[in-house]
C-alpha positions in Angstrom: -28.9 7.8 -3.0 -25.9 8.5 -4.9 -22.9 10.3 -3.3 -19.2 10.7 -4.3 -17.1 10.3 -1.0 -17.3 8.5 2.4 -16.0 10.5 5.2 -15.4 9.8 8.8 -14.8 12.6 11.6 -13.5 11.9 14.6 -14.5 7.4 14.8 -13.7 5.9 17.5 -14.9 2.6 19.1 -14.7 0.9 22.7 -15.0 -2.4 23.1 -15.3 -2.5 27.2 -11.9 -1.8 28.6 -10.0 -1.8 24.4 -9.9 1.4 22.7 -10.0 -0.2 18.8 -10.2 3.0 17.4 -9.4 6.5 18.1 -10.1 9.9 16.4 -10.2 8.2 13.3 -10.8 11.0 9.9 -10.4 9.8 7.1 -12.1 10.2 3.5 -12.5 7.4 0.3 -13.4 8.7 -3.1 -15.5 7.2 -5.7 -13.5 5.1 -8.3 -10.5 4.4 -6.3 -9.3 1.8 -4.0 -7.7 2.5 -0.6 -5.5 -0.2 1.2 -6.0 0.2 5.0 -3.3 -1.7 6.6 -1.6 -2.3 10.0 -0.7 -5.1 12.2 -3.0 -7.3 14.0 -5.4 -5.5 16.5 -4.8 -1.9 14.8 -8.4 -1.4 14.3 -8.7 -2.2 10.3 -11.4 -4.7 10.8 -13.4 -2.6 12.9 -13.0 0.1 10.7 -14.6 -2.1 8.4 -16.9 -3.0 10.3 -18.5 0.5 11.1 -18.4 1.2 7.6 -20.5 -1.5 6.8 -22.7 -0.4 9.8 -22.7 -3.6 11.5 -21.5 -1.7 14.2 -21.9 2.0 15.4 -19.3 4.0 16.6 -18.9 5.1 19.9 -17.8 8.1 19.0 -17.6 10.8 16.0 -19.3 10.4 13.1 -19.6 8.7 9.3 -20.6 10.9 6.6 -22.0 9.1 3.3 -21.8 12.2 0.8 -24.4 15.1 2.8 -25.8 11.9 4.6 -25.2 11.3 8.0 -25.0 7.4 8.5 -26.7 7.5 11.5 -29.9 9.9 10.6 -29.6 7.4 7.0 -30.3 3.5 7.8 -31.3 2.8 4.3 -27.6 3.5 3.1 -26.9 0.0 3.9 -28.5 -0.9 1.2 -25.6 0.9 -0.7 -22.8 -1.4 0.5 -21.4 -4.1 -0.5 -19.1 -6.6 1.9 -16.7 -9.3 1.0 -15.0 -10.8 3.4 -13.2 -14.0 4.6 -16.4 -15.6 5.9 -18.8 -15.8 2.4 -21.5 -15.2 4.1 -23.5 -17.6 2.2 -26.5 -19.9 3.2 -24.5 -23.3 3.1 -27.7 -25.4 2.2 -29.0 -23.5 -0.7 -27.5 -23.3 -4.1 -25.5 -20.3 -5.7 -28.6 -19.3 -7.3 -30.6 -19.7 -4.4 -28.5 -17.7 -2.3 -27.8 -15.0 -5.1 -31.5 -14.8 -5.6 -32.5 -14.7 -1.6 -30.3 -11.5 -1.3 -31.4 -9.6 -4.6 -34.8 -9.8 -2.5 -33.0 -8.6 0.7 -31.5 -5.5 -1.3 -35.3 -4.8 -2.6 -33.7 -6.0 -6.0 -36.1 -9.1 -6.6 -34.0 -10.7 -9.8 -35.3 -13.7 -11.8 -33.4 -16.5 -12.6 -32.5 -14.8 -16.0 -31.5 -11.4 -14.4 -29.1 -13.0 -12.8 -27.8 -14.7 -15.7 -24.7 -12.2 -16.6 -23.9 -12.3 -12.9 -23.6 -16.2 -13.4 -21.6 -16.2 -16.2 -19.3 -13.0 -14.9 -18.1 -15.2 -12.2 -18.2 -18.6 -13.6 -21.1 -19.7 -11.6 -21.0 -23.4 -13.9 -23.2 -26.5 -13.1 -21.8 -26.7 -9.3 -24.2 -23.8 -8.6 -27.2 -25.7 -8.1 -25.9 -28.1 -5.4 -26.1 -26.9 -1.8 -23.2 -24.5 -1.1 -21.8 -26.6 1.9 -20.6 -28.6 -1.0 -18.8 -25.7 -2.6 -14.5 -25.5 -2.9 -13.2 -22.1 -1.4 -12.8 -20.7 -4.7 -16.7 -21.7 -5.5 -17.7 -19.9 -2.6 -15.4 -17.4 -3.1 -16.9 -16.7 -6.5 -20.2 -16.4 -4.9 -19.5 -14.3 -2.1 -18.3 -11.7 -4.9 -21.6 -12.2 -6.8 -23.1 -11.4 -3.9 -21.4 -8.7 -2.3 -21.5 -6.6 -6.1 -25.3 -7.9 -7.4 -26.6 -4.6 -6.4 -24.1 -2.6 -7.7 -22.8 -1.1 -4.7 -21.6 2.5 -4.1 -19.0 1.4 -1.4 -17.5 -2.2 -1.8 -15.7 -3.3 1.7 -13.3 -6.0 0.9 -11.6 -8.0 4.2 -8.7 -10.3 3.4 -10.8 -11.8 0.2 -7.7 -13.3 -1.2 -7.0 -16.0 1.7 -7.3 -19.5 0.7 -7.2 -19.0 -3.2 -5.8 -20.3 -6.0 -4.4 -18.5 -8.5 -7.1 -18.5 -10.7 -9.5 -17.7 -8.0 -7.1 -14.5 -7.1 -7.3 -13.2 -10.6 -11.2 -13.4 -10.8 -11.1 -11.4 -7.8 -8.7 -9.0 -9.4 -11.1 -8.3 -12.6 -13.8 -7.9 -10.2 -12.7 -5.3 -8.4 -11.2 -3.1 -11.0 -14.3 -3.6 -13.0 -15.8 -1.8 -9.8 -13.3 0.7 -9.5 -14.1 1.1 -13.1 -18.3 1.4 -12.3 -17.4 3.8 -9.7 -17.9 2.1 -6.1 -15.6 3.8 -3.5 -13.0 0.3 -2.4 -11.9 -0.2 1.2 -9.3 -3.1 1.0 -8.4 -5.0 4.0 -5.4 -7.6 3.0 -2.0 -9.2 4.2 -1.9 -10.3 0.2 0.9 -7.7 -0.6 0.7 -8.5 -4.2 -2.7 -8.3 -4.1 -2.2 -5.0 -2.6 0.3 -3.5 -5.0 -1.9 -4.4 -7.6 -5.2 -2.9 -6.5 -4.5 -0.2 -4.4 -4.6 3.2 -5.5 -3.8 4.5 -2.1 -2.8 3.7 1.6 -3.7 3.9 5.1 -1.8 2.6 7.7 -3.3 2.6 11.3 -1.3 1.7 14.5 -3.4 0.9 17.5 -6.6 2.3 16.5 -5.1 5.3 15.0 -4.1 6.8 11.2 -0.3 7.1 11.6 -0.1 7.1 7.8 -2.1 8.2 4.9 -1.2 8.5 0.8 -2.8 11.6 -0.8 
């Protein structure tokens, strides 16, 4: 399932009577990070989102590599999403959520498989109590377990930064340049601007649903 690039021709997407997107083309390498930026209601979340494939475009196409996103469902299985929301089941533990979606991504882990992810992302005693219990930084440090367990081949990354400390935002930091570093193709969503001009090896800018700007 491997591929190099992610390539989009001609996105657009209509939400009833608001045009989010429009003529969208734009292409993210492997082992770099591209900052997609723009003001509120520009389109970078929906962007995102048809990346991800929780959506589908209502126009133009997504290319994964040769593969055709929407001839290819099982290339979901090769992304990764982190966003503001964890997206973590709030009454079971770190493992058990970390666990529950190895077996969603066909990856079925045991407790010591996951072990390295544990200690990668300081996972300490607080992981077996229900996440509802969990700071933002604990479930922050989960969500990026889980969004990277399977070793994604594009990583989508939506504001992650909001609501952490310090400590929190450097974890974050090592995380993703040790997946730039693997290989995964980054899409960075962020009104963090250090985080930004730290992580970003290149930029898009988009102005109501459009690229008005893009970095080589």
């Amino acid at each position: 399932m491997g591929f190099g690039f992610v390539q989009t021709k001609g996105l657009s997407k209509v939400y009833g009577p608001t045009r989010a997107l429009t003529s969208v083309d734009l292409r993210f390498e492997r082992g770099q990070v591209t900052s997609v930026e723009g003001p509120n209601g520009s389109g970078k979340s929906t962007l995102l989102s048809l990346l991800g494939m929780l959506a589908r475009p209502s126009k133009g196409d997504i290319w994964f590599g040769d593969r055709h996103v929407g001839k290819s469902p099982s290339l979901r299985a090769a992304v990764g999403v982190l966003a503001h929301a964890p997206m973590i089941y709030p009454d079971l533990s770190a493992h058990e959520n970390l666990r529950l979606f190895a077996q969603l991504y066909g990856r079925p882990h045991a407790r010591a498989d996951l072990a390295p992810l544990a200690e990668r992302f300081a996972l300490g005693s607080w992981a077996e109590r229900p996440a509802r219990t969990y700071s933002r930084g604990q479930l922050q440090r989960v969500a990026l377990a889980r969004a990277v367990l399977h070793a994604p081949q594009l990583l989508l990354l939506d504001e992650p930064s909001t609501g952490l400390d310090v400590a929190s935002v450097e974890r974050l930091v090592s995380a993703v340049q040790e997946e730039r570093a693997r290989g995964a193709i980054i899409v960075l969503v962020t009104h963090d601007d250090p985080l930004r001009d730290r992580l970003a090896d290149r930029r898009v800018a988009l102005a109501h649903g459009r690229v008005v700007e893009a970095s080589p």
